[in-house]
C-alpha positions as CSV (number, residue, x, y, z in Angstrom):
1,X,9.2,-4.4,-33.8
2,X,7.4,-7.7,-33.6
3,X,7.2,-10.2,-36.9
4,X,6.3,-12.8,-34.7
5,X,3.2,-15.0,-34.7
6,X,1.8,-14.3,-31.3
7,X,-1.8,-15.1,-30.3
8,X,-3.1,-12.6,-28.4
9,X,-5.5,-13.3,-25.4
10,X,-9.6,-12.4,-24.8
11,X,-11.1,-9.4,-23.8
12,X,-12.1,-11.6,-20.9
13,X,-8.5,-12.4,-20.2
14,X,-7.7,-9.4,-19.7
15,X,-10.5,-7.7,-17.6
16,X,-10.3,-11.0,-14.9
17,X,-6.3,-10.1,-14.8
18,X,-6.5,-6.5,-14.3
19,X,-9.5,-7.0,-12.0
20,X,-6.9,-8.8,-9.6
21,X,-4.3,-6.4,-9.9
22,X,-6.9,-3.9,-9.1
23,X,-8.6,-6.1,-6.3
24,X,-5.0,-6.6,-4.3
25,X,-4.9,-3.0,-4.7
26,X,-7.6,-2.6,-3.1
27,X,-7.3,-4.7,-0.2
28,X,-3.5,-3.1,0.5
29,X,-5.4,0.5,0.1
30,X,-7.8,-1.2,3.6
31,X,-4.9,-2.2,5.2
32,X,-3.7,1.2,4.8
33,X,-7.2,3.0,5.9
34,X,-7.0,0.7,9.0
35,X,-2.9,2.4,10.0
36,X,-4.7,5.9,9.3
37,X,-7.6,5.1,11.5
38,X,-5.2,4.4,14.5
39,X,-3.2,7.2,14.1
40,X,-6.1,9.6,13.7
41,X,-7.6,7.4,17.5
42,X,-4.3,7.8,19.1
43,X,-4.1,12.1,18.4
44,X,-7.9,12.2,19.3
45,X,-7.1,10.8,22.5
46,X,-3.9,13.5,23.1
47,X,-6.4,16.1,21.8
48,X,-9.2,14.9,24.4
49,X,-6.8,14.9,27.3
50,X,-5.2,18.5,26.9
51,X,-8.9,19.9,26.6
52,X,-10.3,18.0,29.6
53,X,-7.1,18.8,31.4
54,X,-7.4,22.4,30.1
55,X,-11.1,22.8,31.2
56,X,-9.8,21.0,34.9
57,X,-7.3,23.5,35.3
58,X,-9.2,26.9,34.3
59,X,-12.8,26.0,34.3
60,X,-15.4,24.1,36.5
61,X,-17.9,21.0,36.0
62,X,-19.8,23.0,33.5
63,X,-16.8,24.4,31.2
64,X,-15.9,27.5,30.9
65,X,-16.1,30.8,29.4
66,X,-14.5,32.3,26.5
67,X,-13.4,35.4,28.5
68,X,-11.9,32.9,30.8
69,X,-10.0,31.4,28.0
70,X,-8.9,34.7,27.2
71,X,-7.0,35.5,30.6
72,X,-3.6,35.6,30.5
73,X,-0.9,33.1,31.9
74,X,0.3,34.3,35.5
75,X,4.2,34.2,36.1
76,X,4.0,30.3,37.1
77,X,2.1,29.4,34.1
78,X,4.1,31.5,31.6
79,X,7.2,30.1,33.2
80,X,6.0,26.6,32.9
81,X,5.1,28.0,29.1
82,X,8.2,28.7,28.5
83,X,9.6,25.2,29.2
84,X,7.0,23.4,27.4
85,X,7.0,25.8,23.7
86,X,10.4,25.4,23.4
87,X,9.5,20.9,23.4
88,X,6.6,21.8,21.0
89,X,9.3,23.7,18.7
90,X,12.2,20.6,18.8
91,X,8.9,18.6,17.9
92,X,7.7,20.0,15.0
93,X,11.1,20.9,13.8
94,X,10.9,16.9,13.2
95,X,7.7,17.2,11.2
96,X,9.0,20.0,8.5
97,X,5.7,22.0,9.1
98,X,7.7,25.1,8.7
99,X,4.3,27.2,9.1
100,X,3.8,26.1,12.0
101,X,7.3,26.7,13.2
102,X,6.9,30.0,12.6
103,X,3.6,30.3,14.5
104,X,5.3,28.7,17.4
105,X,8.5,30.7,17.6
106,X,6.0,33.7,16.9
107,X,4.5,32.7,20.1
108,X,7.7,31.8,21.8
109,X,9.1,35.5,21.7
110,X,5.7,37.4,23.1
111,X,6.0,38.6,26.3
112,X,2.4,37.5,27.5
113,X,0.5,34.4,26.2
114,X,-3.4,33.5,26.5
115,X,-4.6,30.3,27.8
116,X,-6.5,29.9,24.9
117,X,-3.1,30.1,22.4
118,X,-1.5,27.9,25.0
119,X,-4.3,25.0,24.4
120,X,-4.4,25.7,20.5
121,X,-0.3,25.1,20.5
122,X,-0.6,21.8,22.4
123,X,-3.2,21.2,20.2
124,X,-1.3,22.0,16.8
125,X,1.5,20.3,17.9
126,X,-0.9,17.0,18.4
127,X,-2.1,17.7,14.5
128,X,1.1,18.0,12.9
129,X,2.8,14.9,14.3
130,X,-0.3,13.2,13.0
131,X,-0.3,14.4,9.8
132,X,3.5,13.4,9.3
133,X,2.6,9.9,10.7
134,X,0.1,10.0,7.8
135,X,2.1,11.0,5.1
136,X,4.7,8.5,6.1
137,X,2.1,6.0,6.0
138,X,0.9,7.1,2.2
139,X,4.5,7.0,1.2
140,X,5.0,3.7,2.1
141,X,1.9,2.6,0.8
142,X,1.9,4.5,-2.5
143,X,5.7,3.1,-2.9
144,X,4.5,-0.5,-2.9
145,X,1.4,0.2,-4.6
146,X,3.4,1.6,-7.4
147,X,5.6,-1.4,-8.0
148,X,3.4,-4.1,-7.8
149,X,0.5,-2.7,-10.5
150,X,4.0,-1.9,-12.7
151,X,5.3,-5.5,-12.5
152,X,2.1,-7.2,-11.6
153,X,0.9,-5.7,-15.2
154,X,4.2,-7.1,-17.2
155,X,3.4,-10.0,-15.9
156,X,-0.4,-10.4,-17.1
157,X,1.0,-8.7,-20.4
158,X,3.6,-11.3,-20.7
159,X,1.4,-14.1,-20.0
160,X,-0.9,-13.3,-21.7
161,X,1.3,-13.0,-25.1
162,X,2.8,-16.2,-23.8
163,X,6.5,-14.3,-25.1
164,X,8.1,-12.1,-23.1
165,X,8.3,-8.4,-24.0
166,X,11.5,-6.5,-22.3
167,X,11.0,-4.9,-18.9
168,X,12.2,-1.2,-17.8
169,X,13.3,-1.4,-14.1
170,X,11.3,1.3,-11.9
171,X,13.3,2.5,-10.2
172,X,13.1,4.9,-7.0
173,X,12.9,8.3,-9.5
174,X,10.9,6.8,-11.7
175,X,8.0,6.4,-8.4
176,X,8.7,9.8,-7.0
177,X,8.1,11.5,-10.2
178,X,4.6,9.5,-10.5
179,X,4.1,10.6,-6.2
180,X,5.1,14.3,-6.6
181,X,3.0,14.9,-10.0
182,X,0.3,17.1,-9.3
183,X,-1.9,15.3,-11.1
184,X,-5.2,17.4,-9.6
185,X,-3.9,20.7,-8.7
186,X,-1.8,18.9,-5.9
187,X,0.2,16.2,-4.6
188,X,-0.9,13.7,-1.9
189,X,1.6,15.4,0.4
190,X,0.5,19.0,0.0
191,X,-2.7,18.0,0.5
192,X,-2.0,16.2,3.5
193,X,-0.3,19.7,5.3
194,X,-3.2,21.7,3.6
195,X,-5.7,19.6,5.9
196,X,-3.7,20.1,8.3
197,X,-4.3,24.1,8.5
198,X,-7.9,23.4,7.9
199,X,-8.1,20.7,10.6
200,X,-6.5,23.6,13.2
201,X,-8.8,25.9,12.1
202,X,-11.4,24.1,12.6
203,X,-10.7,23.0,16.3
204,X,-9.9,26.3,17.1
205,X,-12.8,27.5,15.7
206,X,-15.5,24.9,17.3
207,X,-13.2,25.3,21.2
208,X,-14.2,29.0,20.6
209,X,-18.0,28.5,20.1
210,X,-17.9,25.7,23.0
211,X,-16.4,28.1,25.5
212,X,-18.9,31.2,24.6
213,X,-21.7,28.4,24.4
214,X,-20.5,27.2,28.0
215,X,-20.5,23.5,26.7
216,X,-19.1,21.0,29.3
217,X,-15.9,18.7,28.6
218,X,-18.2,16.0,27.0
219,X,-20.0,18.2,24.9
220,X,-16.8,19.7,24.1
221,X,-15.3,16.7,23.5
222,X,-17.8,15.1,21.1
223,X,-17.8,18.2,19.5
224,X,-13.9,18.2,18.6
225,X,-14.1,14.4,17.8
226,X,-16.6,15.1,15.0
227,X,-14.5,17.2,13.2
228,X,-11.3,14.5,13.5
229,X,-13.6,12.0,12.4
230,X,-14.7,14.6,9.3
231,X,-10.7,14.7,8.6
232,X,-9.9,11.2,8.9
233,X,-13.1,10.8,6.1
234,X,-10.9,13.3,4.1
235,X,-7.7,11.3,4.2
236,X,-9.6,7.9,3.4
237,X,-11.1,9.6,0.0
238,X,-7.3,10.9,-0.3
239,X,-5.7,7.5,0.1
240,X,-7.3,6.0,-2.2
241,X,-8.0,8.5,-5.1
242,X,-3.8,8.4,-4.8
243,X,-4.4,4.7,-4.7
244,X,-6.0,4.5,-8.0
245,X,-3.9,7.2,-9.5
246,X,-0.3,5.6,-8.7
247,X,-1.4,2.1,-9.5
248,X,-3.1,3.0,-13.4
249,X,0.4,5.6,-13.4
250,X,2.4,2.5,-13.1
251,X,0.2,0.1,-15.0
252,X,0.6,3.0,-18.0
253,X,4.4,3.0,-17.7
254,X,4.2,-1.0,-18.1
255,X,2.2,-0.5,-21.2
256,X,4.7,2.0,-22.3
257,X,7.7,-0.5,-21.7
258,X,6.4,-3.2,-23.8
259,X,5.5,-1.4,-26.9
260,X,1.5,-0.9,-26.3
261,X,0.2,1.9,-28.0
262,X,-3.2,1.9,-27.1
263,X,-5.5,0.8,-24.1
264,X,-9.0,0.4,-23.2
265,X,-11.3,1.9,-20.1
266,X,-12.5,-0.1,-17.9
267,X,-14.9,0.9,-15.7
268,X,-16.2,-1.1,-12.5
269,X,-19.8,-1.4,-13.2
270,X,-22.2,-1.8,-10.8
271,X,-25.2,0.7,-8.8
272,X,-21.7,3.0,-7.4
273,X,-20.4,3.6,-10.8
274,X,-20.5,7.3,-11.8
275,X,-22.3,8.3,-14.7
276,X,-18.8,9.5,-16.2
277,X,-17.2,6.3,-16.0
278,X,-20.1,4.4,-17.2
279,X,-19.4,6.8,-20.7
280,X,-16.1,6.0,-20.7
281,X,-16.1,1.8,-20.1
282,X,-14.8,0.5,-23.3
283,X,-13.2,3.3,-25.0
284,X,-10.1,3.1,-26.8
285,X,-6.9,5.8,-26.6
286,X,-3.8,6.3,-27.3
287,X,-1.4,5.4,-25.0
288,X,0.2,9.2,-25.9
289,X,-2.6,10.7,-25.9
290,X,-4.1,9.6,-22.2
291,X,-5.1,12.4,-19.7
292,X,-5.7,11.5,-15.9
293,X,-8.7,12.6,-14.9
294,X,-9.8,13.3,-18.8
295,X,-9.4,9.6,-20.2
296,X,-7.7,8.1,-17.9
297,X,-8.5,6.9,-14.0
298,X,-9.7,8.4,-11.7
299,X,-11.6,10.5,-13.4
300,X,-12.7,11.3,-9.6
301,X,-12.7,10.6,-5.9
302,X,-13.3,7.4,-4.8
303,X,-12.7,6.4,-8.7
304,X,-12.2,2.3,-9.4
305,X,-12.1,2.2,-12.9
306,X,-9.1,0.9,-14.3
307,X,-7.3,0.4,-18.1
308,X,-6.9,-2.9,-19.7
309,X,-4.1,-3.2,-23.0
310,X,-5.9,-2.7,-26.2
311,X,-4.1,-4.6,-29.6
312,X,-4.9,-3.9,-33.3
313,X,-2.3,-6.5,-34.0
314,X,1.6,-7.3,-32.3
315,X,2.8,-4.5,-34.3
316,X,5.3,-2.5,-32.1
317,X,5.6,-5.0,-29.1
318,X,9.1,-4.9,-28.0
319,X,9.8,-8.9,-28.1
320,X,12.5,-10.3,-25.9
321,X,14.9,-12.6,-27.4
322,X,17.3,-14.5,-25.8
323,X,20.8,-15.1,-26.8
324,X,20.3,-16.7,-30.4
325,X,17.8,-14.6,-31.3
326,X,14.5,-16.5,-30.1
327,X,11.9,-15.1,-28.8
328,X,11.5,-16.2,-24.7
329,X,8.3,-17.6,-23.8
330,X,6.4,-17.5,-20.9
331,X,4.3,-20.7,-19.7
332,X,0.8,-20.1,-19.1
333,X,1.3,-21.9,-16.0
334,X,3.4,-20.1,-14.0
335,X,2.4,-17.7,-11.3
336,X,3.7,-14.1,-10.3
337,X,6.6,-14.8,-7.6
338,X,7.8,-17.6,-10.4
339,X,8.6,-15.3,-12.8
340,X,9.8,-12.4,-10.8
341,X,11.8,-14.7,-9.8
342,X,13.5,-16.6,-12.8
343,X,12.3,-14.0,-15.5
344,X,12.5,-10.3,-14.4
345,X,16.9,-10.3,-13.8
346,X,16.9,-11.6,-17.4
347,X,14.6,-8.9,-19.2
348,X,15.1,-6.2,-16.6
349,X,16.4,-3.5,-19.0
């Protein structure tokens, strides 16, 4: 409990702050799209070559059919087969796809094998190493965007009080817990593996209508690359919907550790704002009673609206004080690294 006279800061002051906490989100969320967009070039690639060198090795100039893709391996083939499933299993063991690995060591103990099933295994193989380079990517990224909107927005709090208010440390737990929350029905990581099956579905499904279409390897190709390019659209609105809902999560938590009760929506307003978050700019709740997706960002895909602290007064801001009781002050002057630097070991609680 506060009884101190502290002079709290412009609605202005705020937005501009909050705006740059959200803006360097942003531009780490890019920087993240750009590591996705490689990884998503580099399987396309794999993909392409096992389907050219597929169609080479089965078909002719002008493709091939689907009752050719439905021939058996001979005895050389299945033996090379043999070889080659049992690298595709010690592969995705890596991965954790354990759906897969049961497809594969399905596959592994049947006595005959299609070329078709062959190519598809290559195929899923290329598809789940990418999706576990992708959700190592959105780990990594969510991690970091996690702590910096939590201490990024004690800072701007602090600052903007001019005292300093104590500081829970986030730790490791505390930024799983905000990952693994199912916050719309799912995680970021299940949603990651559940494109996955889609994404193998789908390639199987448009190889099938190539071969009975007799398409050649570049119509087959371009064909297979619009659905990876469909995918990699899905995990940019994934990255940064996650974005959006780890960094308010932690901005929430450092509302929560300094004794704010309430805070305001704040939408970004210009010709891409939804309709919803135009309703919702302004609006004052209850730090207890906020709902993601309800009343608090994102309230949907794509979502950049953001929450800004709302005060009725300093009632209930947990002060600190240093050792003779005083409240610590923050200068108006100093910048981020400053006082992670020579304030956070003191307040860190």
């Amino acid at each position: 409990m506060s009884d101190e006279k502290v002079a709290l800061p412009s609605p202005e002051y705020w937005n501009k702050r909050m705006e740059e906490i959200t803006g360097a989100d942003i531009k780490r969320t890019t920087a993240t799209e750009r590591k996705i967009f490689r990884a998503y070039r580099k399987s396309k690639r794999e993909i392409e070559r096992e389907i050219t060198a597929f169609l080479a090795r089965y078909g002719s100039e002008n493709g091939m059919t689907y009752q050719q893709a439905l021939v058996y391996l001979n005895k050389n083939e299945f033996r090379q087969w043999r070889m080659d499933i049992k690298e595709y299993i010690e592969r995705i063991e890596k991965t954790g796809d354990e759906l897969l690995l049961l497809e594969l060591n399905t596959l592994s103990a049947r006595a005959r094998v299609t070329r078709m099933e062959q190519l598809m295994a290559q195929i899923n193989v290329q598809i789940a190493e990418l999706k576990q380079e992708q959700e190592e990517i959105f780990e990594e990224h969510l991690e970091e965007s996690a702590d910096d909107s939590y201490y990024q927005t004690t800072f701007a709090v602090q600052q903007g009080l001019g005292m300093a208010t104590t500081v829970a440390v986030l730790d490791k737990q505390a930024v799983q817990t905000i990952l693994e929350t199912p916050w719309s029905g799912a995680n970021y990581s299940k949603r990651i593996w559940r494109d996955r099956q889609r994404l193998t579905q789908v390639l199987e499904d448009e190889l099938t209508q190539s071969f009975q279409q007799g398409k050649d390897v570049r119509q087959t190709s371009k064909a297979v690359a619009e659905r990876m390019e469909t995918s990699y659209a899905n995990a940019v609105r994934l990255v940064r919907t996650e974005s959006s809902y780890v960094a308010n999560q932690a901005s929430m938590k450092a509302y929560e550790s300094a004794g704010i009760q309430k805070y305001q929506f704040l939408a970004t307003l210009d010709r891409k704002t939804s309709k919803t978050c135009q309703k919702m700019d302004n609006q004052v709740f209850d730090l207890a009673d906020k709902q993601i997706g309800v009343n608090c960002p994102p309230l949907h895909p794509f979502c950049r609206s953001t929450t800004i602290p709302y005060f009725e007064g300093t009632k209930g801001l947990r002060l600190a004080r240093d050792a003779k009781g005083k409240p610590i002050r923050v200068p108006a002057d100093m910048n981020y690294e400053q006082w992670k630097k020579e304030y956070l070991p003191k307040l860190a609680a």
